[in-house]
C-alpha positions in Angstrom: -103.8 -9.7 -42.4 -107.4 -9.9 -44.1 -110.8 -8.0 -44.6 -111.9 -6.5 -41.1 -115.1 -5.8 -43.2 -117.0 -7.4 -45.3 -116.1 -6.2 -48.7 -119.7 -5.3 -50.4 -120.1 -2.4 -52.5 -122.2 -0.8 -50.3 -120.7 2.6 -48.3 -120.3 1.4 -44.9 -120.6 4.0 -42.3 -117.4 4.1 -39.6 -118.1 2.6 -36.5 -118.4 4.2 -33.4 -118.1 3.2 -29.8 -118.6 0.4 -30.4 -117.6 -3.0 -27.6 -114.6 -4.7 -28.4 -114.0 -8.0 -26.9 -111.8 -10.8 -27.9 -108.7 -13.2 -27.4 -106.1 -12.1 -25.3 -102.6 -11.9 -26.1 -99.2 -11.9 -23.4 -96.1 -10.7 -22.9 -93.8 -12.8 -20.4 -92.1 -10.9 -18.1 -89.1 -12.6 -18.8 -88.9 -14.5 -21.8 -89.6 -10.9 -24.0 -86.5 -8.5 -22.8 -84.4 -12.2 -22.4 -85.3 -12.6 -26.7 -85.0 -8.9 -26.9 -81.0 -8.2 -25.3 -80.4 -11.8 -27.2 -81.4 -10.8 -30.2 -80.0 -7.7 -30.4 -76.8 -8.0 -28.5 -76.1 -11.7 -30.0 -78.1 -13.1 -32.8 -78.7 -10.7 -35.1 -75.3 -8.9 -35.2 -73.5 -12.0 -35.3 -75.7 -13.6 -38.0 -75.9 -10.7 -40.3 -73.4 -8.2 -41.8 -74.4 -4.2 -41.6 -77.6 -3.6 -40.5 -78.8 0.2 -41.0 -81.9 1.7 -39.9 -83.3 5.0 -40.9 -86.0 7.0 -40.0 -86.6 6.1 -36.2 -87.2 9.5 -35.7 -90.3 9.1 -36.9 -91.5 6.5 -34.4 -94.1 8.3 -31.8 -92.7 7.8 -28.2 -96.2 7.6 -26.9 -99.9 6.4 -28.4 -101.7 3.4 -30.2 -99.5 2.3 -32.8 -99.7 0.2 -36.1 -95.9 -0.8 -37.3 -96.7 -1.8 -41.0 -93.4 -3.6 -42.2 -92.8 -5.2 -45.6 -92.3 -8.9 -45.1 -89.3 -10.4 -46.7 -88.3 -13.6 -44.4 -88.9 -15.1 -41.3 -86.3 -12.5 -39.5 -88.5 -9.9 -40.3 -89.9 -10.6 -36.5 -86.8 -10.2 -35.0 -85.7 -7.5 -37.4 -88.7 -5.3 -36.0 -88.7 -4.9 -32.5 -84.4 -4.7 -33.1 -85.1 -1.4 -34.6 -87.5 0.0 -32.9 -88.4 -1.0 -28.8 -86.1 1.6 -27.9 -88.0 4.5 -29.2 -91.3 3.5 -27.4 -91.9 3.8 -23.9 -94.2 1.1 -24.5 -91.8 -1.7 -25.8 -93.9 -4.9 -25.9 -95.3 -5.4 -29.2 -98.2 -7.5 -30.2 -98.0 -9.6 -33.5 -101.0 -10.3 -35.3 -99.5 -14.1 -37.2 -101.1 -17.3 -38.9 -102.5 -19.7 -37.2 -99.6 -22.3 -38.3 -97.0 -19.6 -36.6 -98.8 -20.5 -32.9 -97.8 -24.3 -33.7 -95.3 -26.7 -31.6 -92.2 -24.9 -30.2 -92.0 -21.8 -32.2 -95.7 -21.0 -31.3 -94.4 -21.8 -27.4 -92.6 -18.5 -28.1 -94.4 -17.0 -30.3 -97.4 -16.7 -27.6 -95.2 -15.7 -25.0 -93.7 -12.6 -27.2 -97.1 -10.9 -27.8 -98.4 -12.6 -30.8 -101.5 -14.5 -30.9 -103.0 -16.2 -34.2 -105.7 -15.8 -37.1 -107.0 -17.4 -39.4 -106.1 -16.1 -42.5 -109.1 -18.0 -44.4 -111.8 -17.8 -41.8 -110.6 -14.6 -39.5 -112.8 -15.0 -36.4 -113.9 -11.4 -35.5 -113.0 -12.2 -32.1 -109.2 -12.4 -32.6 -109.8 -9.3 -35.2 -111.6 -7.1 -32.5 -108.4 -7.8 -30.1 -105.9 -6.1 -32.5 -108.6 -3.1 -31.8 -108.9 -3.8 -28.0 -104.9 -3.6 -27.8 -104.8 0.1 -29.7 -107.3 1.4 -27.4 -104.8 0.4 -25.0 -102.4 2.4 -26.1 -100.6 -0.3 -27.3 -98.2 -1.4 -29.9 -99.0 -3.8 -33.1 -97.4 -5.2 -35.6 -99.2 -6.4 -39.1 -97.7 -7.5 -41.9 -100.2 -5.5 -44.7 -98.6 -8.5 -47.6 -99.8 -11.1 -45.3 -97.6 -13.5 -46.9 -93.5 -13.7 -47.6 -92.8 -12.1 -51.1 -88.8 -12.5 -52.0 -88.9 -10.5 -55.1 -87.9 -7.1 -53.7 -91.7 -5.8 -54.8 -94.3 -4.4 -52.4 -97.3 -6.8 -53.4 -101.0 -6.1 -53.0 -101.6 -5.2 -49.8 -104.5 -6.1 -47.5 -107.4 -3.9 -46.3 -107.9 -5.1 -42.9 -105.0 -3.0 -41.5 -106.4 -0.1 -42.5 -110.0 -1.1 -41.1 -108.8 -2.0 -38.3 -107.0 1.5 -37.2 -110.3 3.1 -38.4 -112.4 1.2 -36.4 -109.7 1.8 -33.3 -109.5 5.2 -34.3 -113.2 5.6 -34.1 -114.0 4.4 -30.8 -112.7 6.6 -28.9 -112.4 10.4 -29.5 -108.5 11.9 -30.0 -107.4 8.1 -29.9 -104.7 9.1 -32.2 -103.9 5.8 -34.0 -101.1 6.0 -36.3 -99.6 3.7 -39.5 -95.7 3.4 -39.2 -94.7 1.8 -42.8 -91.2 0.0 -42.4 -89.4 -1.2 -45.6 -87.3 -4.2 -44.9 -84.8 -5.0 -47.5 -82.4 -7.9 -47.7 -78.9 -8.1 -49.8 -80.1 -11.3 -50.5 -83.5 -13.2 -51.5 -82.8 -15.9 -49.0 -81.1 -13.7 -45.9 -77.8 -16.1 -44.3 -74.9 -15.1 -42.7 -73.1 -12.1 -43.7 -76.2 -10.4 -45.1 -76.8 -7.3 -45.3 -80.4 -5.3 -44.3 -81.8 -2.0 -44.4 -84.7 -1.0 -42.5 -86.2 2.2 -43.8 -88.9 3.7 -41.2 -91.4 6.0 -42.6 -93.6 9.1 -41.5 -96.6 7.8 -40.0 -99.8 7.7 -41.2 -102.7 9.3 -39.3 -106.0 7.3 -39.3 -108.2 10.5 -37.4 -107.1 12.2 -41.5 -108.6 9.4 -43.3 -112.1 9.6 -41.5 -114.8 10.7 -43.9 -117.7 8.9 -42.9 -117.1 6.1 -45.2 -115.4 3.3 -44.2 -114.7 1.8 -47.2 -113.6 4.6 -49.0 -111.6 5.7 -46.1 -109.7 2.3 -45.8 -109.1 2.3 -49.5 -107.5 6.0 -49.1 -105.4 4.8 -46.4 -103.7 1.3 -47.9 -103.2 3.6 -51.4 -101.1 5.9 -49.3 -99.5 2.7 -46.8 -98.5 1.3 -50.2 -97.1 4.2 -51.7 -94.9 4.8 -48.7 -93.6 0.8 -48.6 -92.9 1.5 -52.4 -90.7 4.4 -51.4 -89.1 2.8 -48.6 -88.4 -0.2 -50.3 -86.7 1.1 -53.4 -83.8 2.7 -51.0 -83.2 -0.9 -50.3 -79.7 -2.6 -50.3 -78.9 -3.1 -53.8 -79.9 -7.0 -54.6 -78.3 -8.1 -57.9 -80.2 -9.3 -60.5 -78.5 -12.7 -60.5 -79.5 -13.5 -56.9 -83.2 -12.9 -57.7 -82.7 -15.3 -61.2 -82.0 -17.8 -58.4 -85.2 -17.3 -56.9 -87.3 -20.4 -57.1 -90.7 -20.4 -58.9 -92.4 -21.9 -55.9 
C-alpha cells in the first residue's frame, strides 16, 4: 500500500464529500465460497500443523472495515479470510495487491476473489479512490500496511496510505464508522511448509472517526503510530521461531 496523499509538509485539511470513482473489483459467485470451504476444510489444515486464532471477538459483525494484517508469506491471503469470513455478515473481502499479483493464472483468481491491482510505484488515484468507494459500501478490505513480505518476525515501517485512505472514507460520509482491525500473523518457520505452525493474533480495532482533527496529515501519522504499535504487540505473542531458523534466512 502507498501514499494516498501527497506527502508535502504542508497541513492538509481532511476531505470531505468528496466523489469517488474508480476500478471495479468482483467477487464470483462461485469460485469465492468454492476457495473459501477448500481452503478451510482441505488446504490449509492439511498443509499446516496447529493453527490458533485469537481475538475474533474483536472483529465488528457489521460496517466498513480495514483488516490490517502483518505479511509474512504468500499464505497470508488465504490465512486471512480462514480466520475471519465467519465473523462478518459481509464475507467477501476485497484485496488491495501489486500489479504483478493480477498476472497469468494466479491473477485469473486473484481478480475473481475480490482483489484488484496497484501500482505500487505510480498508484493511479483511480484504483486508490476504489479502496474508498468499497468502504462507503460497507464493505470489507484487506491492506497489507508492510506492502512487501518481511520474513524476520519484525513489524517493518509501515505505509501511510492505509491510514489516509480510512480517513478520507471516514470523512465522506457522516457516522461512516470505518474501523482498522490489526492482525499479527506469525509463522513457526521463516519459510511456512508442511507441518508448520501459525498464530493469528486479531487486535481491537482502530477507530478512524477518533483520529479526525482537521489535519490530515497529522491525523494519518497518529493512526499508523498506533496501527504499528498494535502489530508490534500482536506479533510478539507469535509462535516461538528459533533463532537458528531465522540464521537460515537468506540475505536476499
Amino acid at each position: 500500500m502507498m501514499e494516498f496523499y501527497s506527502s508535502s509538509d504542508t497541513c492538509q485539511q481532511t476531505p470531505a464529500n468528496h466523489q469517488v470513482t474508480g476500478t471495479t473489483s468482483r467477487v464470483s459467485p462461485w469460485l469465492s465460497p468454492l476457495a473459501y470451504l477448500l481452503g478451510r476444510q482441505c488446504l490449509l489444515p492439511l498443509f499446516f500443523g496447529q493453527i490458533s486464532i485469537t481475538g475474533q471477538k474483536n472483529i465488528p459483525t457489521t460496517g466498513p472495515v480495514i483488516f490490517a494484517p502483518t505479511h509474512r508469506a504468500r499464505w497470508d491471503a488465504l490465512l486471512v479470510p480462514y480466520a475471519t469470513v465467519d465473523c462478518r455478515r459481509e464475507q467477501d473481502l476485497r484485496f488491495m495487491v501489486t500489479i504483478d499479483e493480477c498476472q497469468g493464472l494466479q491473477g485469473w483468481f486473484v481478480r475473481r476473489l475480490g482483489g484488484f491491482p496497484v501500482n505500487s510505484k505510480h498508484p493511479s488515484i483511480r484504483t486508490l479512490r476504489h479502496g474508498v468507494e468499497l468502504l462507503q459500501q460497507q464493505k470489507t478490505l484487506v491492506i497489507f500496511p508492510e506492502g512487501n513480505i518481511f520474513r524476520d518476525g519484525q513489524v517493518h515501517q509501515l505505509k501511510a496510505g492505509i491510514a489516509r485512505l480510512a480517513l478520507s472514507a471516514e470523512s465522506s460520509h457522516s457516522g461512516l464508522g470505518v474501523k482498522i482491525i490489526p492482525i499479527g500473523i506469525n509463522y513457526s518457520q521463516p519459510y511456512p511448509n508442511w507441518g508448520t505452525e501459525v498464530s493469528i493474533n486479531i487486535g481491537s480495532p482502530i477507530r478512524v472517526k477518533d483520529y479526525m482533527n482537521g489535519c490530515i496529515k497529522q491525523d494519518a501519522k497518529s493512526i499508523t503510530v498506533d496501527l504499528a504499535k498494535a502489530l508490534q504487540q500482536l506479533s510478539h505473542q507469535e509462535t516461538k521461531i528459533t533463532n537458528r531458523a531465522f540464521a537460515e534466512i537468506p540475505n536476499s
